[in-house]
C-alpha positions as CSV (number, residue, x, y, z in Angstrom):
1,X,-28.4,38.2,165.8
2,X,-31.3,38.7,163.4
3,X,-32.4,35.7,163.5
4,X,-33.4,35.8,167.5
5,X,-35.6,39.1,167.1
6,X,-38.2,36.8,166.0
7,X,-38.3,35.4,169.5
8,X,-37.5,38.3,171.9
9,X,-41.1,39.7,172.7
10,X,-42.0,35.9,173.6
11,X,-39.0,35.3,175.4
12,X,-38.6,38.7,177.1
13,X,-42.6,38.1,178.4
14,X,-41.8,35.2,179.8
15,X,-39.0,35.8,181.8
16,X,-40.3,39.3,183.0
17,X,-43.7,37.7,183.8
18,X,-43.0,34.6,184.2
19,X,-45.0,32.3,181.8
20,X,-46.7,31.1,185.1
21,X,-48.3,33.8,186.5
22,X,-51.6,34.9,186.2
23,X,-52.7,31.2,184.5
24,X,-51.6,30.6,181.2
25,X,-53.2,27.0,180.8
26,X,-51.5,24.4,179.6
27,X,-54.5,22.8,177.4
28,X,-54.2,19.1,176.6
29,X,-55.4,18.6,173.2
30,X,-56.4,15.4,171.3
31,X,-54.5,16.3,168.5
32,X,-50.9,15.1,167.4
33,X,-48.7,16.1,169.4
34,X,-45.0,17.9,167.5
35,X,-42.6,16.2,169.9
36,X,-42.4,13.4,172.0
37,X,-40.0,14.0,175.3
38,X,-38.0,10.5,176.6
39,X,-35.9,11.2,179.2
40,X,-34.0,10.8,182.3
41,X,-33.6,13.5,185.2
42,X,-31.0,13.1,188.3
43,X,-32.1,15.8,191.1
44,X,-30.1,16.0,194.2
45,X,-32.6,18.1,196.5
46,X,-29.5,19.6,198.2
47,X,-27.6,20.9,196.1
48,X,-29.9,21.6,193.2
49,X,-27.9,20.3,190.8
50,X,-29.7,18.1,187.7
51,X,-28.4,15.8,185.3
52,X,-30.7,15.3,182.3
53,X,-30.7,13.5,179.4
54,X,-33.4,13.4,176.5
55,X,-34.5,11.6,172.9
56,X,-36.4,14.4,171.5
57,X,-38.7,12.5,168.5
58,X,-39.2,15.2,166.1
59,X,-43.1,14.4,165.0
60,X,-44.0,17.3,163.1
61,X,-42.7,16.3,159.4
62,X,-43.1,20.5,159.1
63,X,-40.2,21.1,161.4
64,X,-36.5,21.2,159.4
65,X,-35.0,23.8,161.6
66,X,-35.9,24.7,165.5
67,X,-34.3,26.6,168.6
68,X,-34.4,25.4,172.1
69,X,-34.2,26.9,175.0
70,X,-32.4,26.0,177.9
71,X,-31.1,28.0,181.1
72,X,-27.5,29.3,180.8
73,X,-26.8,28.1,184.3
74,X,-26.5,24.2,183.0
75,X,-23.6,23.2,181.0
76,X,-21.7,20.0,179.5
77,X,-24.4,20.5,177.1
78,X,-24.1,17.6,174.0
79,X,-26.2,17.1,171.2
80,X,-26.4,14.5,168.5
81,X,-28.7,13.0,166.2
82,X,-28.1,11.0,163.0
83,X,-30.1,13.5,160.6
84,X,-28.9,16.5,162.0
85,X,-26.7,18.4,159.1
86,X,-25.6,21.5,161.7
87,X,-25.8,22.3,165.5
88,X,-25.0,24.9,167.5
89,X,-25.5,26.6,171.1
90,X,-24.9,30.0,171.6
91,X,-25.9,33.1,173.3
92,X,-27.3,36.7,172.3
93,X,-27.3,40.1,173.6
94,X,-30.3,40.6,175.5
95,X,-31.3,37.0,175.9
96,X,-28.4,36.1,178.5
97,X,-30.6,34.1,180.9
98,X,-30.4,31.4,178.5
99,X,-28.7,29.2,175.9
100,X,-30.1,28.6,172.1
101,X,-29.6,25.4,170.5
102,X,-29.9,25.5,166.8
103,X,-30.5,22.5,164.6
104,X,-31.2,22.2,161.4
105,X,-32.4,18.8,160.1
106,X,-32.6,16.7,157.0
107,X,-35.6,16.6,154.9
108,X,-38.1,14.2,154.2
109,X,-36.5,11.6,156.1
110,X,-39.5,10.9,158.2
111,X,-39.9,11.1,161.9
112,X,-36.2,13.0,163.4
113,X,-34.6,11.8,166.7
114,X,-32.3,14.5,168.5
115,X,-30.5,13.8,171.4
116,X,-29.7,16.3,174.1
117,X,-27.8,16.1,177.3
118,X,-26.6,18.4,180.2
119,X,-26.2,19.7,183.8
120,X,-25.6,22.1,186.5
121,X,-27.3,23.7,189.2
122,X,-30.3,24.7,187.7
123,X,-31.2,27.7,190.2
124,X,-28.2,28.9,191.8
125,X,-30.4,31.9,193.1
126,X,-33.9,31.9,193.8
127,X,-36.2,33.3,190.9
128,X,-37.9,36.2,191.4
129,X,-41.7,34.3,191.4
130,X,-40.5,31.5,193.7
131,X,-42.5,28.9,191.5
132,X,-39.0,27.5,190.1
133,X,-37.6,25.8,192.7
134,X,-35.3,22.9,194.2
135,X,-35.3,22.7,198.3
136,X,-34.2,19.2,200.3
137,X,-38.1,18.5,201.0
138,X,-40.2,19.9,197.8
139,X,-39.3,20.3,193.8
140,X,-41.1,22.5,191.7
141,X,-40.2,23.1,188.0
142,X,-42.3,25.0,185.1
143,X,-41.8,26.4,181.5
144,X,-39.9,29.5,182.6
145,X,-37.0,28.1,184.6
146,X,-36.0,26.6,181.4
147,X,-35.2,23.5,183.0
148,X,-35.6,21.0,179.6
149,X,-35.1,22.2,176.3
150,X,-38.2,24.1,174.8
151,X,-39.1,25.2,171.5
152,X,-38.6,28.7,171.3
153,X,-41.3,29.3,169.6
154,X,-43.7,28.2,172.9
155,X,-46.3,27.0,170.7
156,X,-45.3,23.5,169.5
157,X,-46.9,20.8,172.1
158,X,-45.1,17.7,173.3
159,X,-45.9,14.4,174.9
160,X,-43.5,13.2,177.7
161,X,-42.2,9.6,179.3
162,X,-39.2,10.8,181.9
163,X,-37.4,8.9,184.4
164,X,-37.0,11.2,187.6
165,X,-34.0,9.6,189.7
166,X,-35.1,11.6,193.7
167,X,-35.5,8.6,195.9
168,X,-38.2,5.9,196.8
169,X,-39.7,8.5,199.6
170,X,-40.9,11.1,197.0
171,X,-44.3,12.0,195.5
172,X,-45.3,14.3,192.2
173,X,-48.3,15.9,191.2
174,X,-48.4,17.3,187.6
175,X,-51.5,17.6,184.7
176,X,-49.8,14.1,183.5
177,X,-49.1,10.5,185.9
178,X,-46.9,10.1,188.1
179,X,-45.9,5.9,189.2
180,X,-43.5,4.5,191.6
181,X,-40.0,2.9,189.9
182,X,-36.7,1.9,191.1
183,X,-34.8,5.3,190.9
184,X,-37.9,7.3,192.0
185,X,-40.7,8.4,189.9
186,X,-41.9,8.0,186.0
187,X,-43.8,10.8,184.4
188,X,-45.9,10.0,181.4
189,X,-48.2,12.5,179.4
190,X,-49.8,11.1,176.5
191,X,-51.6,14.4,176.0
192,X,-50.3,17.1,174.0
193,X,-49.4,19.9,175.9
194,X,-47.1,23.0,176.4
195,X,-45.2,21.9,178.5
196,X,-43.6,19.7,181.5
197,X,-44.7,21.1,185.2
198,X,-44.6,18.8,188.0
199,X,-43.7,19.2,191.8
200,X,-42.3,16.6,193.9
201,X,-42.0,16.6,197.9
202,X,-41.2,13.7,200.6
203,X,-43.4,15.9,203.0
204,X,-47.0,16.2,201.1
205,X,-49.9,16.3,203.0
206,X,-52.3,14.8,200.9
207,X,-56.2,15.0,201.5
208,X,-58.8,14.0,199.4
209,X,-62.2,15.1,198.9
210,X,-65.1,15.6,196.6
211,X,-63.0,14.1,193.5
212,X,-60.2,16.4,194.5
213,X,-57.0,15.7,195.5
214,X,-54.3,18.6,197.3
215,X,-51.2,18.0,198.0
216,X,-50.4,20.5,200.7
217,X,-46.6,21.7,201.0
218,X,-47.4,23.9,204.1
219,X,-47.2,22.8,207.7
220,X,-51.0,23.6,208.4
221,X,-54.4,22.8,207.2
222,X,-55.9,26.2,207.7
223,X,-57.8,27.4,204.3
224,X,-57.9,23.9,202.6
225,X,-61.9,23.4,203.5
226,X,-62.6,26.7,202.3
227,X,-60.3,25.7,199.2
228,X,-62.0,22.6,198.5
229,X,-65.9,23.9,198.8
230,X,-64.4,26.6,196.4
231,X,-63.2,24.2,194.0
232,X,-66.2,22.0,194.6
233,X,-68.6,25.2,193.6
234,X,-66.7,26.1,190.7
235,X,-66.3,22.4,189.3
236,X,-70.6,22.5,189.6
237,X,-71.4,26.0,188.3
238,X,-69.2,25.8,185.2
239,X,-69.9,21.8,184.2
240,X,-73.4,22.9,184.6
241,X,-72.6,26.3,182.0
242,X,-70.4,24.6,179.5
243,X,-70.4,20.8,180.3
244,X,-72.4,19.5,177.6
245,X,-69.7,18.5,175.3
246,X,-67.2,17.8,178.1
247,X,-67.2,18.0,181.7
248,X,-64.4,19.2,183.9
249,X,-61.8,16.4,184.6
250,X,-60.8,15.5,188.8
251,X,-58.2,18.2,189.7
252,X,-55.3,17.9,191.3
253,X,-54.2,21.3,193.4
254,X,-51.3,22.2,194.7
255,X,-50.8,24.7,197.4
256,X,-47.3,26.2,198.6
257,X,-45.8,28.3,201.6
258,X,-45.4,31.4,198.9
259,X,-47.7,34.8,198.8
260,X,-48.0,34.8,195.1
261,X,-47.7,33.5,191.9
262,X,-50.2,30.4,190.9
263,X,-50.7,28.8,187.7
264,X,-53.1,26.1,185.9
265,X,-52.0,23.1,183.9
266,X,-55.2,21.6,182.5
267,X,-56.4,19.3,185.9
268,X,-53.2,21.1,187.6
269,X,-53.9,23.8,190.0
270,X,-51.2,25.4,191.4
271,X,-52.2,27.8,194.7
272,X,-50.1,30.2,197.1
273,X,-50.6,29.8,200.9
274,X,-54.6,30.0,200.9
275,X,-54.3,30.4,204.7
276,X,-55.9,33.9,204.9
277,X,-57.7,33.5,201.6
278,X,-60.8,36.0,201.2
279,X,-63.3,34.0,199.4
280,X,-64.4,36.1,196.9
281,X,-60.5,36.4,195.2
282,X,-60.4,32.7,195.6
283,X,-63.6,32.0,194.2
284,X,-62.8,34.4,191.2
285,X,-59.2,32.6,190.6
286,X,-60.5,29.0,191.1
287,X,-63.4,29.9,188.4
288,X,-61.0,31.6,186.0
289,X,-58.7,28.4,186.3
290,X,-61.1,25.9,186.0
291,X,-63.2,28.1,182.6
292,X,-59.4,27.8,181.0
293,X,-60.3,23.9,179.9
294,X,-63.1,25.7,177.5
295,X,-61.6,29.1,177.2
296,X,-57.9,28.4,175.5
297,X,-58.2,27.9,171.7
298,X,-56.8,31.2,171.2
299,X,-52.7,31.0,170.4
300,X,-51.1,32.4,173.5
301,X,-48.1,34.4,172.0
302,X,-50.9,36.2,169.3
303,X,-53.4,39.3,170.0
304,X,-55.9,36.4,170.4
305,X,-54.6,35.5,174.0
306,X,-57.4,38.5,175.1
307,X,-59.9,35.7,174.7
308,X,-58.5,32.9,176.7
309,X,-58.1,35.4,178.9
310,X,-60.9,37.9,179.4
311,X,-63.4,35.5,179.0
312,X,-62.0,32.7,181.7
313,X,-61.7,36.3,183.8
314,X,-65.3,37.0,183.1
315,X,-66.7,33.9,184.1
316,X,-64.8,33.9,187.4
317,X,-66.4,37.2,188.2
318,X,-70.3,35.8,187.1
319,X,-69.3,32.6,189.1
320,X,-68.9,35.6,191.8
321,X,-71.9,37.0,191.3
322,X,-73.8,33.6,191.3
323,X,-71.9,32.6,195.1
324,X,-72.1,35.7,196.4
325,X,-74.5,38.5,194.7
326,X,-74.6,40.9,192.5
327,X,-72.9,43.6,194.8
328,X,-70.3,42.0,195.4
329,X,-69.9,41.3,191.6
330,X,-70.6,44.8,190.6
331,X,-67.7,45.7,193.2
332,X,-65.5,44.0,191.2
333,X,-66.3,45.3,187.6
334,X,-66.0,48.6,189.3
335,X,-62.7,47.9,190.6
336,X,-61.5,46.6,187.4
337,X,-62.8,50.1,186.0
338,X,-60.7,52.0,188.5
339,X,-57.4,50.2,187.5
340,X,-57.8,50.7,183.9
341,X,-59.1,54.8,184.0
342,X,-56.4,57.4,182.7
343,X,-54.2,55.0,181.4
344,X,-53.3,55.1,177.8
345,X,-53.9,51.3,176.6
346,X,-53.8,49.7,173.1
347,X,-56.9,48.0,171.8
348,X,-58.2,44.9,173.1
349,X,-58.2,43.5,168.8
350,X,-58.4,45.6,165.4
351,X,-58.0,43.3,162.6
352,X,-54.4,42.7,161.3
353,X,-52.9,43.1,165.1
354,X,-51.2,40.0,165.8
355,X,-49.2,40.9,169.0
356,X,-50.2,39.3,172.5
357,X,-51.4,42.4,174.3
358,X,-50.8,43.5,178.1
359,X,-52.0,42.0,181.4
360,X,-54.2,45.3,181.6
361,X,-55.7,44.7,178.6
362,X,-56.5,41.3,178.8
363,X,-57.6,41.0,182.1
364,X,-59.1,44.1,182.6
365,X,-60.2,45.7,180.1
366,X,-61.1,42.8,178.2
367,X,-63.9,41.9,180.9
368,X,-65.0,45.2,181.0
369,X,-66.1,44.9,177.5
370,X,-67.4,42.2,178.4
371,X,-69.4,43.4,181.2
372,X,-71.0,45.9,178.4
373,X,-71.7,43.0,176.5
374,X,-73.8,41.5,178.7
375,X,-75.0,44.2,180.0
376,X,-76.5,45.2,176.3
377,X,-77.6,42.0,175.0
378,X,-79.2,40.6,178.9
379,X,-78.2,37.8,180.7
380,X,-79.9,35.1,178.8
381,X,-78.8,35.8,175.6
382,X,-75.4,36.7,176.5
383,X,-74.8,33.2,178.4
384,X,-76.0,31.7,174.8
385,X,-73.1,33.8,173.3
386,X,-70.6,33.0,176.0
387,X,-71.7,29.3,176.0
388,X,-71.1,28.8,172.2
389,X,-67.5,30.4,172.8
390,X,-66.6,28.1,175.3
391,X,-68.1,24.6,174.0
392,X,-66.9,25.3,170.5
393,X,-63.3,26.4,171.4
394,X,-63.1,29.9,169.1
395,X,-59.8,30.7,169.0
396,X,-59.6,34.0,166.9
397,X,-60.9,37.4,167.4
398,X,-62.9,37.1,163.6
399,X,-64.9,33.7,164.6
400,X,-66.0,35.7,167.7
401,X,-67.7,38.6,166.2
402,X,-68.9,36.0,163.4
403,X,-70.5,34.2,166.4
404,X,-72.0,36.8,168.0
405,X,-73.3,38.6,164.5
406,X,-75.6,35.2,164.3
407,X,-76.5,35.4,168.1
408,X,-77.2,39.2,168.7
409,X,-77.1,40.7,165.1
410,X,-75.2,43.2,163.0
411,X,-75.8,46.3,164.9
412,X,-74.5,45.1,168.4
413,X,-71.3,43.3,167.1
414,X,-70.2,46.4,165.2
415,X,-70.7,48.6,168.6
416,X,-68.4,45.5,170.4
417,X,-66.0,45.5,167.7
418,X,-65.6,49.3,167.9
419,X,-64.9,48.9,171.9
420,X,-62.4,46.2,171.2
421,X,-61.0,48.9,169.2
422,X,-60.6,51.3,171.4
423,X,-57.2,52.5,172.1
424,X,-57.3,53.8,175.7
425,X,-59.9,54.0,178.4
426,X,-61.4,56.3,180.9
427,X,-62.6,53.3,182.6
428,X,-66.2,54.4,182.7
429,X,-68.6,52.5,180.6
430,X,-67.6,52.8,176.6
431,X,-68.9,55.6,174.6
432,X,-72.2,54.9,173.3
């Protein structure tokens, strides 16, 4: 039992949450990858019931021991591997959603090769968020169904080559590439990444425009030009921002028939029905999607998850303010003030913290220290600050302030690091 606490307040986020919600990108990253995913998935769109089998190549030499996840509702669950000295899959109190596969591995043997198989109905009830599902005309899996077998830490990043058996009418979209083959589709990622989304459907409506491409699960068009010149905007003001060292790749965006609950994948947009979208929410999400291929160096599960964060939710509000005007942008900081006044919330950072903190304090309260920020040091040297974040990837709290000590000086960074560590908020302006 011990030896699970370490991953409870990841595991209990995740399926409270859902990893999904509110944007969590999946970064590709250039380096090595610490596993590399080749399998083969059987889906029967009726019944939701999948068959799955997987070579799991073990690339990190680091890695001796490791815990999968995988959702308790599959079974016939077999693993083997010809370096692995002890297995086992079990459950714990607490954590009854899934199963925990335990391995333990030889040493210095070079690269490992485990081998896991199972099946079952993956979602015999719908999940609570709706992004997990499996319906006769559309597929749509993610991290927190559990679907494949994840390390439970959610920090080690994978590349993937899997055979989807579905049938020859069937299309996917994901942040990796989809082909055409025999039994249905092949997914590859060569990238390193989180994790494995991807949706499938024999019924998209596919449209594409200005180096976009949606793939429409709803049974109307309305929204999808407002969508587009959204996503079209954003792509423009934040390659113009931040672009210098890399621009923005072609996104692919999917929209569904559910009120809530989107998510971003790298190029991977995933949107609920933008029917009656108001275009200064879409505008702010689209932004904050699209800022997360700069803004998420920081390691999700940690404290430093505020920046990936607050500052891809601060740059959706200045793309705001650039589309639409500074009302309409001050409405918003206001608002964000309103939700966070008379609530007792932990600090944004103080050094030593290392747990991820709330959506409130992230999201909120993180861009309304921001907002001060800019507000203190002007725009122009601000966007200089918040440019160097972005292009240069910081991913902890102390390369921040070190950043912005060169940029604006000693006096303003202690004042910022002193509202970082402020414990709760009135939601008016911080004390000066």
């Amino acid at each position: 039992m011990k030896k699970s606490i370490k991953y409870f307040p990841t595991i209990l986020w995740l399926l409270s949450f859902s990893f999904s919600i509110h944007l969590i990108a999946d970064e590709q990253s250039s380096t090595p990858a610490d596993y590399h995913y080749q399998g083969e998935l059987k889906v029967d769109p009726i019944s939701g019931f999948i068959k799955a089998s997987w070579q799991i190549d073990v690339l990190n030499l680091k890695i001796s021991t490791v815990r999968f996840f995988l959702r308790n509702t599959l079974g016939h669950i077999e693993v083997s591997g010809s370096s692995i000295l002890n297995k086992s899959i079990s459950q714990f109190k607490g954590m009854e959603n899934f199963w925990a596969i335990d391995i333990t591995l030889e040493k210095n043997v070079g690269a490992q090769h485990i081998s896991i198989s199972y099946d079952g109905i993956l979602i015999p009830e719908p999940m609570d968020n709706k992004i997990n599902s499996i319906k006769a005309d559309s597929i749509e899996l993610n991290v927190d169904s559990l679907w494949y077998p994840i390390d439970a830490t959610f920090s080690k990043t994978l590349t993937v080559d899997l055979d989807i058996e579905i049938g020859k009418d069937w299309v996917g979209v994901s942040s990796g590439e989809f082909s055409k083959i025999d039994k249905g589709l092949n997914l590859t990622n060569h990238h390193a990444a989180l994790n494995i989304p991807f949706a499938l459907s024999n019924s998209f409506m596919i449209t594409k425009k200005y180096g976009f491409t949606v793939y429409d699960l709803r049974n109307t068009s309305k929204g999808l030009d407002e969508l587009i010149a959204t996503a079209s905007f954003c792509k423009k003001y934040l390659d113009d921002l931040y672009g210098t060292k890399q621009k923005l790749p072609s996104a692919r965006l999917l929209l569904t028939t559910r009120q809530s609950s989107g998510y971003a994948r790298n190029n991977y947009i995933v949107f609920t029905d933008v029917s009656n979208t108001k275009p200064i929410p879409q505008t702010k999400f689209v932004c904050h999607e699209m800022a997360h291929f700069w803004s998420s160096a920081g390691k999700f599960d940690t404290v430093d998850n505020w920046l990936n964060e607050a500052f891809a939710e601060y740059v959706g509000i200045m793309a705001v303010r650039k589309r639409y005007g500074e009302s309409d942008y001050n409405k918003l900081i206001s608002g964000y003030r309103k939700q966070i006044k008379g609530k007792e919330l932990s600090a944004i950072w103080i050094a030593g913290e290392t747990e991820r903190k709330s959506y409130l304090v992230q999201y909120r309260k993180g861009p309304v220290a921001l907002f001060w920020l800019e507000t203190t040091l002007g725009r122009e040297l601000f966007g200089k600050f918040i440019k160097h974040y972005m292009v240069n990837s910081i991913a902890t709290t102390p390369e921040l302030i070190s950043a912005l000590e060169e940029i604006a000086g000693s006096s303003v960074t202690e004042r910022f690091v002193s509202i970082l560590g402020e414990y709760s908020s009135n939601g008016d302006k911080p004390r000066e």
